[in-house]
C-alpha positions in Angstrom: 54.8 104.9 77.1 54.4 101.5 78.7 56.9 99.7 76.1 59.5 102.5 75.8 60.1 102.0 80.0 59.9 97.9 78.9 62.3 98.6 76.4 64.8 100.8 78.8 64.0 98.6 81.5 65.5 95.6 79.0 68.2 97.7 77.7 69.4 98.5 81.3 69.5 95.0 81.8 71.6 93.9 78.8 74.0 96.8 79.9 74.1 94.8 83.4 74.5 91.5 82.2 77.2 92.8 79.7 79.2 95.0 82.3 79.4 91.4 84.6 80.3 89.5 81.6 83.3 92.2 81.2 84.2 92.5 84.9 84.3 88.5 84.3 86.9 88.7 81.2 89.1 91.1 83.3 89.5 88.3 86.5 90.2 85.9 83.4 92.9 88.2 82.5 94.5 88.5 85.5 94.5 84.9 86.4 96.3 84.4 83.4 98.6 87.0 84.2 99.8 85.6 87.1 100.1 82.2 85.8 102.7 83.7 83.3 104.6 85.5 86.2 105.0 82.2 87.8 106.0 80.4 84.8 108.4 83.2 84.1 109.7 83.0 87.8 110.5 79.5 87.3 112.1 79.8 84.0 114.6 82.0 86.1 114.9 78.9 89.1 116.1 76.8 86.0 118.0 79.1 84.8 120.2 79.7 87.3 120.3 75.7 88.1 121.7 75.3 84.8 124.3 78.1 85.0 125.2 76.3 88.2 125.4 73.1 86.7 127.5 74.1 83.7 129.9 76.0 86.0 133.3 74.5 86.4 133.5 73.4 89.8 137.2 75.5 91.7 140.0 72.9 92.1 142.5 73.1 94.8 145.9 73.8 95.1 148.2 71.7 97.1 150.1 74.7 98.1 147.0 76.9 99.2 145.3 76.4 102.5 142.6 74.2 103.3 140.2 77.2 104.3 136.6 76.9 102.8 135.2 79.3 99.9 132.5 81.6 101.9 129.9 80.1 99.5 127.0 81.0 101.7 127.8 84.0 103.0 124.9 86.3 102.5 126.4 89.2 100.0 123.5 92.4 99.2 121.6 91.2 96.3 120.7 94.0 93.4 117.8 95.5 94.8 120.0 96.3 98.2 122.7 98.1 96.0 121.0 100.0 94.0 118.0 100.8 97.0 119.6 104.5 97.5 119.5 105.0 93.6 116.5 103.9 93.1 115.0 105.8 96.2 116.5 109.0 95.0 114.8 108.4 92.3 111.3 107.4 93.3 111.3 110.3 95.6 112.1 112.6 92.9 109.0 111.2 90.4 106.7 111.7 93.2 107.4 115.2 93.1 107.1 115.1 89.4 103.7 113.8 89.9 102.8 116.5 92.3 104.4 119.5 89.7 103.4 118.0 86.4 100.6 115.0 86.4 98.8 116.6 88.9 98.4 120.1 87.0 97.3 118.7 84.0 94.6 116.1 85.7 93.5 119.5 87.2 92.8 121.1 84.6 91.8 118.2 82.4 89.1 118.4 85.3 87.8 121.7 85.3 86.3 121.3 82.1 83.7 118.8 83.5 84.1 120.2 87.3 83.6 123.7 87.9 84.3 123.7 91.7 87.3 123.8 92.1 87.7 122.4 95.6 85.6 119.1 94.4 88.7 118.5 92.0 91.4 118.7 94.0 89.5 116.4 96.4 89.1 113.9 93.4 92.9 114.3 92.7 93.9 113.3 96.5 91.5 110.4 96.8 92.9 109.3 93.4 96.5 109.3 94.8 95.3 107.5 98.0 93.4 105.4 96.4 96.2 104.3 93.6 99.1 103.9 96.5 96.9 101.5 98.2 95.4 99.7 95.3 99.7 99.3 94.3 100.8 98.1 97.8 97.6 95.2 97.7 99.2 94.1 93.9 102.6 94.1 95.6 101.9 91.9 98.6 100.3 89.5 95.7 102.6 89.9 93.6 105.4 89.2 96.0 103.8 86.2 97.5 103.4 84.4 94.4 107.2 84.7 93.3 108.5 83.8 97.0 106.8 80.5 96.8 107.9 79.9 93.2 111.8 80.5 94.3 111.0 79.1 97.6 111.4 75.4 95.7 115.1 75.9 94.0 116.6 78.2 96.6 120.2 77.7 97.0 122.0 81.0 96.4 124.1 82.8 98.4 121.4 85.3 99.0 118.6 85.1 101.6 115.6 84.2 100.0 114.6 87.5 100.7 116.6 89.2 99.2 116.3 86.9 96.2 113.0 87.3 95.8 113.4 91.1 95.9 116.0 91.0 92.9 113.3 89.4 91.2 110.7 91.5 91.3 113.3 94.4 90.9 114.1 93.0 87.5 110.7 92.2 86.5 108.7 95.2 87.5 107.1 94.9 84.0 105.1 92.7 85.2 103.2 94.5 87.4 99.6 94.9 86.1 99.2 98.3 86.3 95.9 98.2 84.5 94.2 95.9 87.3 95.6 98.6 89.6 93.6 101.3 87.5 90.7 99.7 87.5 90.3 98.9 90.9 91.5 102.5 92.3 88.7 103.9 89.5 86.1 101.9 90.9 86.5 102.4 94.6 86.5 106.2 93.4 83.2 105.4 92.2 81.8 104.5 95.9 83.3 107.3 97.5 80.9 109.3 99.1 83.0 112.3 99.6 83.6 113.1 95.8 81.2 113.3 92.6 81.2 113.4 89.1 79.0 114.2 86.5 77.5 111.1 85.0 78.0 111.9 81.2 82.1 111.7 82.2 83.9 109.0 84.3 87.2 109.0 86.7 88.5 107.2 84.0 89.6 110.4 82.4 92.6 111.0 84.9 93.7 107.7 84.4 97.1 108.7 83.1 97.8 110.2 86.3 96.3 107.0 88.5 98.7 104.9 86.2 101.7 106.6 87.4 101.1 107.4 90.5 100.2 102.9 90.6 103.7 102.9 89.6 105.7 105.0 91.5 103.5 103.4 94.5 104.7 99.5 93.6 108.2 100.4 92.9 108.8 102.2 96.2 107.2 99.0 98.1 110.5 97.7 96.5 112.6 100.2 98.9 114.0 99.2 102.0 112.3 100.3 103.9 109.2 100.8 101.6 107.4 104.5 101.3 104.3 104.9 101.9 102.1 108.5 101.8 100.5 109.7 105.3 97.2 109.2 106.7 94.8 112.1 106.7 91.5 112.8 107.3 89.3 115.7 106.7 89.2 118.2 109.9 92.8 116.7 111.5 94.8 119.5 113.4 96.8 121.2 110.8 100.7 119.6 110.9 103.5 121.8 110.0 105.7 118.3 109.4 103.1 116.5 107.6 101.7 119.3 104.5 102.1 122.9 103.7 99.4 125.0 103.5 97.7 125.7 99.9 97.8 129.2 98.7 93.7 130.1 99.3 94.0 128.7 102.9 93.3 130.9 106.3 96.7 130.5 107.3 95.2 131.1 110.9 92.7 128.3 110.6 93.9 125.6 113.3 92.1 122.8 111.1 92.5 120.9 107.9 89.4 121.5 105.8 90.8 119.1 103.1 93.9 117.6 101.5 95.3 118.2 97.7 98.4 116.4 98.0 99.3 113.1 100.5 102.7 113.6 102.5 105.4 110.9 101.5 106.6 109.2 104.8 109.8 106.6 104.9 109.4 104.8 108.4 106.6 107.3 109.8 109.1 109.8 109.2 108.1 112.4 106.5 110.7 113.2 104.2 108.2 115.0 100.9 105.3 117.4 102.5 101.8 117.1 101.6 99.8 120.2 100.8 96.1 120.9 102.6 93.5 123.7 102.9 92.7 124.8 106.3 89.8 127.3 106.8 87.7 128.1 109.6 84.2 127.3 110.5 85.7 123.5 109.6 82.6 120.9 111.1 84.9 118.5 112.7 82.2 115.6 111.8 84.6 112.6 110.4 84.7 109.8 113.1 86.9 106.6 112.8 83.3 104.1 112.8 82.0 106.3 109.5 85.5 105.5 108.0 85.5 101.8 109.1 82.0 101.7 107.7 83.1 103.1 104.2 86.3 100.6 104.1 83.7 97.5 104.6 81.5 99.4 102.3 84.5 98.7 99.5 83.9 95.1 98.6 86.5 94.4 96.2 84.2 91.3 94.5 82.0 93.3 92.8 82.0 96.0 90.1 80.1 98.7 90.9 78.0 100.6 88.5 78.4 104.7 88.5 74.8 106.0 88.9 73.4 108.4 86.5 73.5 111.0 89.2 76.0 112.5 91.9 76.7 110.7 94.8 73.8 111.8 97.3 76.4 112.2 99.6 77.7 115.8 100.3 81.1 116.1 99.3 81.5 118.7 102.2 80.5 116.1 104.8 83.5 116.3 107.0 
């Protein structure tokens, strides 16, 4: 008995030591990832310098007036004319999402989940989870490529602007798998939702992909689109979420959420969808969810335990 718990114990160990060494491969990755975004935003600096270089420069006319060329003037870059196009569009993929991704991740679900209010709070924490995870790769994302063009600048465009053609253009660069990852293991540390431990989140991770990128192409918007902020036993908001079709429709409070609200300049413009019920314990404080966002330490990879979170899920 004594060497079968050595040998699990050592097992359990190697499993450890391997899941770091893998969690170590991935940062790897992604360092490398963004060293070939960089050197791909540079190639496009020289680029342009070249095409500028080669360009024959305009000669003057005696007859014409002396008046300068409006070289600088700031003209709307790419991602400017084709914002409402590409809005119309975002807008209507989230509701894709919602009608199509969501469905299937729900019932994809209910084979390992039988309650059925524990899988539609899996679902909302995952699209949560994914818009945030997308906006943090964004902000990266963006950073790096406005100090790469920061150093050949000279366009007729703002540097802001140019910087959003770029990443326009090169959305395809956008790790979306980093963005899965992380939104799959800050899943794993919620307290709120549970799994069982032969499975992983990792099964609705078509649905987290898309929703990553729908997410970081709408940070590309001006203005951006984000999804509301909603907590568990909130007063029920006709302008924010309609209510789901098992809900007391007389219940003042939001028991829980199925579906985020999409919001352009705190101004919702896609409704949410909740459950309200009565008899809702109005328990969730703003220190327990400051205490669960310092709980996420985004440095280390955390293990799923072989058993349900011993959190409730219906802690409210």
């Amino acid at each position: 008995m004594c060497l079968s718990l050595k040998a699990s114990h050592e097992q359990e160990e190697t499993a450890l030591r391997n899941l770091d060494r893998l969690h170590d491969y991935e940062q790897q990755i992604q360092i490398l990832k963004d060293e070939i975004s960089i050197l791909d935003a540079q190639k496009s600096v020289l680029q342009s310098r070249l095409a500028r270089s080669r360009s024959p420069s305009p000669r003057r006319s005696g007859s014409r007036s002396p008046s300068p060329l409006p070289l600088r003037s700031c003209s709307p870059g790419r991602a400017r004319l084709t914002n409402a196009s590409r809005h119309a569009y975002l807008v209507a993929r989230f509701g894709d999402i919602y009608a199509q991704e969501r469905l299937d991740a729900e019932t994809l679900l209910r084979t390992y989940v039988s309650d059925m209010e524990m899988v539609q709070r899996i679902i909302y924490i995952a699209a949560v989870e994914s818009f945030h995870a997308a906006k943090m790769a964004y902000r990266h994302f963006k950073m790096r490529v406005r100090k790469t063009l920061s150093l050949g600048h000279s366009g007729p465009e703002s540097l802001e602007d140019t910087v959003l053609d770029y990443i326009v253009r090169h959305e395809d660069l956008y790790d979306v798998q980093a963005s899965v990852n992380e939104v799959i293991r800050s899943m794993n540390m919620n307290p709120k939702i549970s799994f069982p431990p032969e499975t992983d989140f990792i099964v609705i991770s078509s649905l987290i992909r898309e929703l990553c990128r729908v997410a970081f192409s709408m940070q590309t918007l001006i203005p951006p689109l984000d999804i509301a902020f909603g907590i568990d036993g909130e007063l029920f908001n006709e302008t924010k979420y309609r209510r789901s079709f098992d809900s007391d429709f007389t219940a003042p409070l939001v028991a829980y959420h199925v579906w985020p609200a999409l919001i352009e300049n705190d101004t919702v413009i896609v409704k949410g969808e909740a459950v309200t019920k009565r008899g809702v314990l109005v328990r969730t404080s703003f220190p327990f969810l400051f205490i669960l966002q310092l709980s996420r330490s985004r440095s280390s990879s955390p293990l799923r335990s072989g058993s349900p979170s011993k959190w409730p899920y219906s802690v409210q």
